[in-house]
C-alpha positions as CSV (number, residue, x, y, z in Angstrom):
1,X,119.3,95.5,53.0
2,X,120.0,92.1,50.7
3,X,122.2,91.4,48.2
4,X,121.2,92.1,44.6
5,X,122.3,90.8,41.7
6,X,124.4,93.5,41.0
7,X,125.9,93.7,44.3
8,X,129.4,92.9,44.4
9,X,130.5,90.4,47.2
10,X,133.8,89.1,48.1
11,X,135.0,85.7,46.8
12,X,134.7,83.0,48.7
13,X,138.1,80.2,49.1
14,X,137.7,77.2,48.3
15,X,139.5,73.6,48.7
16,X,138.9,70.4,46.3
17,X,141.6,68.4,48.2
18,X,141.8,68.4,52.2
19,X,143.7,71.5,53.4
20,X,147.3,70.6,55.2
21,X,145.9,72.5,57.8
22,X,142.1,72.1,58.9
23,X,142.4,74.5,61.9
24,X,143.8,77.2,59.4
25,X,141.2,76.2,55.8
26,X,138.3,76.7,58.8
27,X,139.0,79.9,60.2
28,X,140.0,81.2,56.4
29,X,136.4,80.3,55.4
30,X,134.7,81.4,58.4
31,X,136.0,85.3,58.5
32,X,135.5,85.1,54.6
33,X,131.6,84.0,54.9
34,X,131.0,86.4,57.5
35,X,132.7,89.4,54.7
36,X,131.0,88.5,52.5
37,X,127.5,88.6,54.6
38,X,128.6,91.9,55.8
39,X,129.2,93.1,52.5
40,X,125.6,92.5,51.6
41,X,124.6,95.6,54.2
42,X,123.6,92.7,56.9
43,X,125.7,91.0,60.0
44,X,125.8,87.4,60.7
45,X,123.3,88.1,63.4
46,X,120.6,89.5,61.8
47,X,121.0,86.9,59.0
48,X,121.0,83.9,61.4
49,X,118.0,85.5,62.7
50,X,115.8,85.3,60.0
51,X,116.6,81.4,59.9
52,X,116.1,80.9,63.6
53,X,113.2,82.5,63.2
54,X,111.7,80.5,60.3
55,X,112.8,77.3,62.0
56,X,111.4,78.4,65.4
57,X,108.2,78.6,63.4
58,X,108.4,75.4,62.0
59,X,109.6,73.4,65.4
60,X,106.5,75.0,67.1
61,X,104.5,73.4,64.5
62,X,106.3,69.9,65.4
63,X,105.8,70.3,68.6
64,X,102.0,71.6,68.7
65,X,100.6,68.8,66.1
66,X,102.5,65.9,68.5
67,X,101.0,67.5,71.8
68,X,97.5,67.0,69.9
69,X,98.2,63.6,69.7
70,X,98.5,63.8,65.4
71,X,101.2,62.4,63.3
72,X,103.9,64.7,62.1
73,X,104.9,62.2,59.3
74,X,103.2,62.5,56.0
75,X,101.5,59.1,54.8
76,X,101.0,58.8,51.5
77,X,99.4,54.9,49.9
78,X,101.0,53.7,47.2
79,X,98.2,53.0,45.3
80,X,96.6,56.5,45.5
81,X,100.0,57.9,43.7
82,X,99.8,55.3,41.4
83,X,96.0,56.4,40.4
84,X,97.3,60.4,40.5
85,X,95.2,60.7,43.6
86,X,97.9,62.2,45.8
87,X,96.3,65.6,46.4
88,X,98.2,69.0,46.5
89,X,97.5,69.1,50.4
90,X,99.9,66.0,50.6
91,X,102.2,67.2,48.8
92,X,102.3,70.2,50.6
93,X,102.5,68.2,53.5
94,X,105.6,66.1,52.5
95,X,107.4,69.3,51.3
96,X,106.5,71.2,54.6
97,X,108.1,67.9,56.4
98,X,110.8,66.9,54.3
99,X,109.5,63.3,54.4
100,X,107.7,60.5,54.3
101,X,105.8,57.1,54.7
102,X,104.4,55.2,51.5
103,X,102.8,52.5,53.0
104,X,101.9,49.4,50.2
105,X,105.5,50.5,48.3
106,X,105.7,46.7,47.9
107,X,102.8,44.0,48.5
108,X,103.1,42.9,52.5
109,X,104.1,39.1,51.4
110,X,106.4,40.4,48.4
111,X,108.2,42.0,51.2
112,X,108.4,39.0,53.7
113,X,109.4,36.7,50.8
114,X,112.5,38.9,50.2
115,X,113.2,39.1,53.7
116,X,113.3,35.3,53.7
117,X,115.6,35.1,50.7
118,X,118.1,37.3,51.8
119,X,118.2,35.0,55.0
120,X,119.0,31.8,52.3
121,X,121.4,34.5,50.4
122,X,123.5,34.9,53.0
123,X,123.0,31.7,55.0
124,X,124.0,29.4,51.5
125,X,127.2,31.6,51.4
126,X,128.0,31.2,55.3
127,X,127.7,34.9,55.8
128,X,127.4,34.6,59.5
129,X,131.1,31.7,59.7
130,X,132.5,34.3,57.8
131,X,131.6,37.8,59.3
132,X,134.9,39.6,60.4
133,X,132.7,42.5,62.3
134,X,131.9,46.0,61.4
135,X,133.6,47.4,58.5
136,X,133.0,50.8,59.7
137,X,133.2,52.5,63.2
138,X,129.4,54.6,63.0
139,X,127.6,51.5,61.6
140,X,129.5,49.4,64.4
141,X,128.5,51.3,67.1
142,X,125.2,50.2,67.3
143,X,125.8,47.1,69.4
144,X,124.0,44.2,67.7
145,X,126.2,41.9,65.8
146,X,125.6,41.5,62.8
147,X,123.0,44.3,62.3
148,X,124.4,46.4,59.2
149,X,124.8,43.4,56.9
150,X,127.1,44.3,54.0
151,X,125.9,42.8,51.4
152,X,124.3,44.9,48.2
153,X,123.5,42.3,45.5
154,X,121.1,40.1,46.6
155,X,118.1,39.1,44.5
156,X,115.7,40.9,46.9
157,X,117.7,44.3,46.5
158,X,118.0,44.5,42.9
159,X,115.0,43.4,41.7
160,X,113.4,46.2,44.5
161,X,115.7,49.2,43.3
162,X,114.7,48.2,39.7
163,X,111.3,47.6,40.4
164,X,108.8,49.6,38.4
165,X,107.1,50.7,42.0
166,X,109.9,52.3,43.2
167,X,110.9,54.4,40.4
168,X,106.6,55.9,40.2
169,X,107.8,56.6,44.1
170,X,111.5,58.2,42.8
171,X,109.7,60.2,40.3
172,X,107.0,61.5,42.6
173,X,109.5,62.2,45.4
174,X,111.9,63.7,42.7
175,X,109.5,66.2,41.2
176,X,108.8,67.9,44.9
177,X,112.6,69.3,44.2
178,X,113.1,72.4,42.1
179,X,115.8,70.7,39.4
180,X,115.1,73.6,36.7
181,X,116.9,76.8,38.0
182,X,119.6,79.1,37.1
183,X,118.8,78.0,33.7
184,X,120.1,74.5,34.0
185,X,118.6,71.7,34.6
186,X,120.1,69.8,37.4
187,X,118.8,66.0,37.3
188,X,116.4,63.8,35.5
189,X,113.3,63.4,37.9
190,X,112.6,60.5,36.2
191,X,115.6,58.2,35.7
192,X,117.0,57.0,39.0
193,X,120.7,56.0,39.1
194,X,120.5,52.6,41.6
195,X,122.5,53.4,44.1
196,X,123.5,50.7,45.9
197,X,123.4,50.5,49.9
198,X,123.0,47.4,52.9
199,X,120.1,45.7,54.6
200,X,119.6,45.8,58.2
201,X,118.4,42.8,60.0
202,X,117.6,43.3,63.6
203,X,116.6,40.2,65.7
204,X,113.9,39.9,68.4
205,X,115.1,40.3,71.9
206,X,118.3,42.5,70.6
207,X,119.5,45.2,72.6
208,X,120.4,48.0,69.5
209,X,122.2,51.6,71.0
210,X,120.9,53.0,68.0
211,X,122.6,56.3,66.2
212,X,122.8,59.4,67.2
213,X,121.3,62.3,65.6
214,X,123.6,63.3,62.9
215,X,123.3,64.5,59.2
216,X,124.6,62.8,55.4
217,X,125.3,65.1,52.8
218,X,128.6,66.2,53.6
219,X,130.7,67.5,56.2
220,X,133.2,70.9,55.9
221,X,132.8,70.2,52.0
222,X,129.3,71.8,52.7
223,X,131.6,75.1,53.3
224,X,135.0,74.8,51.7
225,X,133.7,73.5,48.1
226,X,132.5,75.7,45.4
227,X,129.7,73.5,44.4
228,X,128.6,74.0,47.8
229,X,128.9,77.3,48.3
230,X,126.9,78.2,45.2
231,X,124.1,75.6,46.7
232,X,124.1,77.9,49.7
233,X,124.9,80.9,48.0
234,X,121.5,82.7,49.8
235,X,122.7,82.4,53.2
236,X,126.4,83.8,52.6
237,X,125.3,86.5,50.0
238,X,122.9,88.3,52.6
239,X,119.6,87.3,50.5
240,X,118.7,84.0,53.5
241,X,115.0,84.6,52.8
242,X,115.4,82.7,49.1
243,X,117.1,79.8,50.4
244,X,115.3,77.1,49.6
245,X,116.0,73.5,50.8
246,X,114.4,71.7,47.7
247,X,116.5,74.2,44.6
248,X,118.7,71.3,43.4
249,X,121.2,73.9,41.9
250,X,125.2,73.2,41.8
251,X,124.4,69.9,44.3
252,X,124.4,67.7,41.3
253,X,128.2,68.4,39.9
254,X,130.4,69.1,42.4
255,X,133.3,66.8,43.3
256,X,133.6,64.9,46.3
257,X,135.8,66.6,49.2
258,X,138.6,64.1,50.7
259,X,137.6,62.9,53.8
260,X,133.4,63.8,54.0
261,X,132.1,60.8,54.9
262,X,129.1,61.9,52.7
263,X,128.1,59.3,49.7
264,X,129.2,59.8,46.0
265,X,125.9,60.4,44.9
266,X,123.5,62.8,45.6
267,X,120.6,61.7,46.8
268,X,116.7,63.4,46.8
269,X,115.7,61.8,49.8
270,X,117.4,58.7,51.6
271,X,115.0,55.6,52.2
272,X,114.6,52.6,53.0
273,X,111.9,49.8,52.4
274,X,110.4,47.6,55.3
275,X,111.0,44.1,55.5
276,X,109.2,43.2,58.7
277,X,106.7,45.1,60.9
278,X,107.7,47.4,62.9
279,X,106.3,49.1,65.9
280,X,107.1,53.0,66.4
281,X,108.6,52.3,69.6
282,X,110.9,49.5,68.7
283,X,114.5,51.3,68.0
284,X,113.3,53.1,64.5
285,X,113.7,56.2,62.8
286,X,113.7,59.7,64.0
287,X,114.4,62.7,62.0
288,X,114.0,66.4,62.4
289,X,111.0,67.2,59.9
290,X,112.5,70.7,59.1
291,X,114.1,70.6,55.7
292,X,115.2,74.1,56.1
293,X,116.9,73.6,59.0
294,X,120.5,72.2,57.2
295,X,120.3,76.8,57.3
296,X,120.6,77.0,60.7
297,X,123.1,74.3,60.7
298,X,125.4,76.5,58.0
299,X,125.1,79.4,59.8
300,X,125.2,78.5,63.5
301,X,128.8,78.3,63.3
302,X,129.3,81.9,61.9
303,X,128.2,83.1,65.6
304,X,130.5,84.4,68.0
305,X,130.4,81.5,71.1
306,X,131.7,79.2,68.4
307,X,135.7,79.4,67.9
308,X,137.2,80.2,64.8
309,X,138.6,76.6,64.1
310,X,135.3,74.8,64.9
311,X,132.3,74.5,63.1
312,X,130.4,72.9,66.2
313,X,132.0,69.9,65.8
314,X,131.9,69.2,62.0
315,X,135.2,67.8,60.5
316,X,136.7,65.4,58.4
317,X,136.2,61.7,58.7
318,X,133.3,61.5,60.6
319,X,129.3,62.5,60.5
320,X,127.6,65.7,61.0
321,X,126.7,65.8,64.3
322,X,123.7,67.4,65.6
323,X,123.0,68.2,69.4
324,X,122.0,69.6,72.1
325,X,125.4,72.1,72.7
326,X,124.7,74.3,69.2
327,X,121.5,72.7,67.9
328,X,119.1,72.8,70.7
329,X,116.0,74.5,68.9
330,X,116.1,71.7,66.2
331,X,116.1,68.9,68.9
332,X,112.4,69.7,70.6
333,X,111.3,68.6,67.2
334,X,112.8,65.4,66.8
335,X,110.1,62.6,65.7
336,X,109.9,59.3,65.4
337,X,108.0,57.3,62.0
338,X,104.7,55.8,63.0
339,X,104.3,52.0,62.7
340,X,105.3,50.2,59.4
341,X,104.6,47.1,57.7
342,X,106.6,44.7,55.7
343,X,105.9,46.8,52.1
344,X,106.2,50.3,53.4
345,X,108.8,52.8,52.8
346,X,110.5,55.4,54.3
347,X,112.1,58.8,53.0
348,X,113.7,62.1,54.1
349,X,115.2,64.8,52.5
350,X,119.0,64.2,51.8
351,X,119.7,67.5,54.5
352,X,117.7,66.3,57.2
353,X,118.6,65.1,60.9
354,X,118.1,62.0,61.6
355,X,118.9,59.2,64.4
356,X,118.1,55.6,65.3
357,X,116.4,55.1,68.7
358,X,117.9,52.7,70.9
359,X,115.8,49.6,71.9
360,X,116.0,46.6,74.5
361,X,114.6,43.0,73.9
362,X,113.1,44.0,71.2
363,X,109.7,42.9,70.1
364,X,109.5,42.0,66.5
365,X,112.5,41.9,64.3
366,X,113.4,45.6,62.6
367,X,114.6,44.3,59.2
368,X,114.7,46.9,56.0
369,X,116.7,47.4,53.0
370,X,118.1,50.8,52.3
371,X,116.7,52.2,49.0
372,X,117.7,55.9,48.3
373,X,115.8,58.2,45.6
374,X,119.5,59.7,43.1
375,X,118.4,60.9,40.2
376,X,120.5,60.7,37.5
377,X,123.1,63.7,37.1
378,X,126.7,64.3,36.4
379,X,127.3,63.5,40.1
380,X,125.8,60.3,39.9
381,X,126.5,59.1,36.7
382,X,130.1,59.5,37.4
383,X,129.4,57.3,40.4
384,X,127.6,54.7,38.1
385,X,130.4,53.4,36.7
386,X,132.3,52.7,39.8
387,X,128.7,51.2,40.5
388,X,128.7,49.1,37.3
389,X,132.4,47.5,38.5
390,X,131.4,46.7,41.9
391,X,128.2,45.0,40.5
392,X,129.9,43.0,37.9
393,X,132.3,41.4,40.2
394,X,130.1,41.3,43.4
395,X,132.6,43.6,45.1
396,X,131.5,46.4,47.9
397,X,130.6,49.6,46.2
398,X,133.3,52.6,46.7
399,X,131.1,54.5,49.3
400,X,131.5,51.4,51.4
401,X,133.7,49.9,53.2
402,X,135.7,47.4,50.9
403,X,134.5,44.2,52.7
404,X,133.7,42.2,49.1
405,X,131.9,39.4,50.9
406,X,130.0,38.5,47.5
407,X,132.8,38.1,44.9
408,X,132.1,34.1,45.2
409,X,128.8,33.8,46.5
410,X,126.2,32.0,44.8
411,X,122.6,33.3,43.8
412,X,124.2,36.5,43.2
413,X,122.0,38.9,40.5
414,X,123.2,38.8,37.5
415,X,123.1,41.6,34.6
416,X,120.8,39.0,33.1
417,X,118.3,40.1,35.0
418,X,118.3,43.5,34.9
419,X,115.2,45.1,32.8
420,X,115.2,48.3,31.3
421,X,115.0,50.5,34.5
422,X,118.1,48.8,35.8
423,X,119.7,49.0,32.7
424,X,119.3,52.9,32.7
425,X,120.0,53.1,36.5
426,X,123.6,51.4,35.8
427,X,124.3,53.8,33.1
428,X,124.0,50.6,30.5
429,X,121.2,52.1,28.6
430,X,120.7,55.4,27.3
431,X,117.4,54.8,26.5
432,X,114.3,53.4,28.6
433,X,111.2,52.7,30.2
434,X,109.0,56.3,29.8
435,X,108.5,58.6,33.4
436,X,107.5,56.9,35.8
437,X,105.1,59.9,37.3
């Protein structure tokens, strides 16, 4: 049996401010998801089946195509989507995947010119006298000082997130999402909101530990918050075979939970743009191709070996983790991205696992600037103006830590130079540039 529209199902709690008492807010919402599944006519088991099953499916898949020596990662050149060339097989592909390269995002010496002016940016300002160390414990962790530089408006990064290239690349990877349902529509496809995020710079020879494989869109908010449990509302309402990963619905208005180290924004895909080459096997990118696998990880912790305060290992103040102890289906299909070049860009669905490789005297430099797709929405417009602050006074943006190395820094860009596409993305125009599709 699944749940109908006119079945009645018990009412979820929610929080919109951290609990007093995590231990207690978890094992309220736990025993309340698993009612409300039973009152559907199914148990948590036979619902966590179906996912397992349909990820089992899709990690067989991963792992089959890389034993035949073929690429899991969808390629996609950017001048075939500019031309409307991109077939429906490809975008099948990137929607089975959850993600992708564009390779020719930005010309190969566009690219190497910006990565040499955001070395002057930050060398003119004496970024490297003047680095106090990580501002945050995850990005720290990786080893190679500095490699997360905080710095967000550079020349290079603006005029890239306001480029006319990378909103045709928004749009496209915008429209794979479903942002028409429940008779709302949920975010502009084609208006992008800027958000603003680092650049990595990773010299030759450096020994990087890399990340772990963990997750971005939230951490208990993904249970405890209304907006969220409306966005999930298939798995806990006993009807798990119409979740679908790419329905935008209630992700786009719901407030931020105290403590998630998830961004303000919602984001489409997360990306970033290459700056240098990059071999596949030099500390880069891994993710878990399987957008519908953020349903196992919702579920998982309904089952019975995990305790009622826990759910495996997601909490407050730090990233969703994702392992080997609860998550070890999803783990046989972790992949790497295939070779880049200076110009290419990479993306992957907001709910996806992902990690960094580690790497020892490395060969090339591993240099990129991180360019999400966040459509614009009530989510993200509220984040906009917090955006618009921190740009007009070169301070760190919210989401970050409050580091604020470019308040007096020189060569900073300037809201002279935004065109219309920035303009819109800052919430500073109403009006702008037509779709970009």
């Amino acid at each position: 049996m699944t749940a109908t529209t006119t079945t009645r199902l018990p009412q979820l709690p929610h929080w919109e401010s951290t609990p007093s008492d995590l231990g207690e807010a978890t094992r309220e919402v736990k025993a309340a998801i698993r009612a409300r599944i039973e009152a559907s006519g199914r148990t948590v088991e036979e619902v966590f089946a179906v996912m397992e099953a349909r990820v089992r499916a899709a990690v067989d898949d991963v792992v089959a195509t890389k034993a035949r020596g073929e690429q899991v990662w969808p390629e996609i050149a950017y001048a075939d989507l500019e031309a409307g060339r991109v077939t429906p097989e490809q975008v099948a592909h990137v929607t089975r995947r959850g993600c992708l390269v564009v390779r020719g995002h930005v010309e190969h010496e566009q690219a190497l010119a910006w990565d040499r002016d955001v070395v002057d940016y930050v060398e003119t300002n004496r970024f490297f006298e003047t680095y106090r160390g990580p501002g945050d414990d995850f990005f720290g962790s990786v080893g190679s000082k500095p490699e997360i530089y905080p710095i967000y408006w550079s020349r290079p990064q603006m005029l890239a997130r306001q480029s006319e290239r990378t909103a045709r690349v928004q749009s496209f990877l915008n429209h794979l999402w479903r942002y028409d349902s429940e008779g709302r529509r949920w975010f502009d496809p084609d208006r992008d909101s800027l958000y603003p995020d680092r650049i990595r710079r990773r010299p030759e020879g450096a020994d990087s530990a890399g990340l772990g494989t963990h997750l971005d869109p939230g951490t208990l908010d993904l249970w405890m918050t209304q907006a969220y449990q409306q966005a999930f509302r298939h798995l806990f309402d006993g009807s798990v075979e119409q979740y679908d990963p790419w329905d935008a619905a209630y992700r786009t208005a719901g407030p931020q939970y105290p403590g998630s180290t998830m961004c303000s924004a919602f984001r489409t895909f997360q990306g970033w743009t290459a700056l240098s080459d990059m071999a596949h096997d030099q500390g880069v990118l891994h993710t878990v191709p399987i957008p519908e696998a953020m349903g196992y990880l919702m579920l998982r912790p309904l089952l019975d070996d995990v305790d009622d305060e826990d759910m495996c290992g997601v909490t407050v103040n730090q990233v969703f983790p994702a392992g080997d102890k609860y998550h070890g289906l999803l783990m046989e299909a972790l992949s790497g991205i295939p070779d880049v070049r200076a110009g290419d860009s990479v993306w992957w669905h907001c709910d996806m696992i992902h990690s960094v490789a580690s790497v020892q005297d490395q060969r090339g430099w591993g240099n990129v600037m991180y360019i999400p797709a966040a459509p614009w929405c009530p989510r993200n417009e509220t984040y906009a103006a917090s955006v618009r602050e921190a740009f007009a006074t070169g301070s760190s943006p919210s989401d970050f830590p409050a580091e604020d190395y470019e308040r007096d820094w020189v060569g900073r860009f300037t809201e002279a130079e935004l065109n219309a596409t920035g303009r819109r993305g800052l919430g500073l125009d109403a009006a702008g540039a037509a779709p970009h599709r």
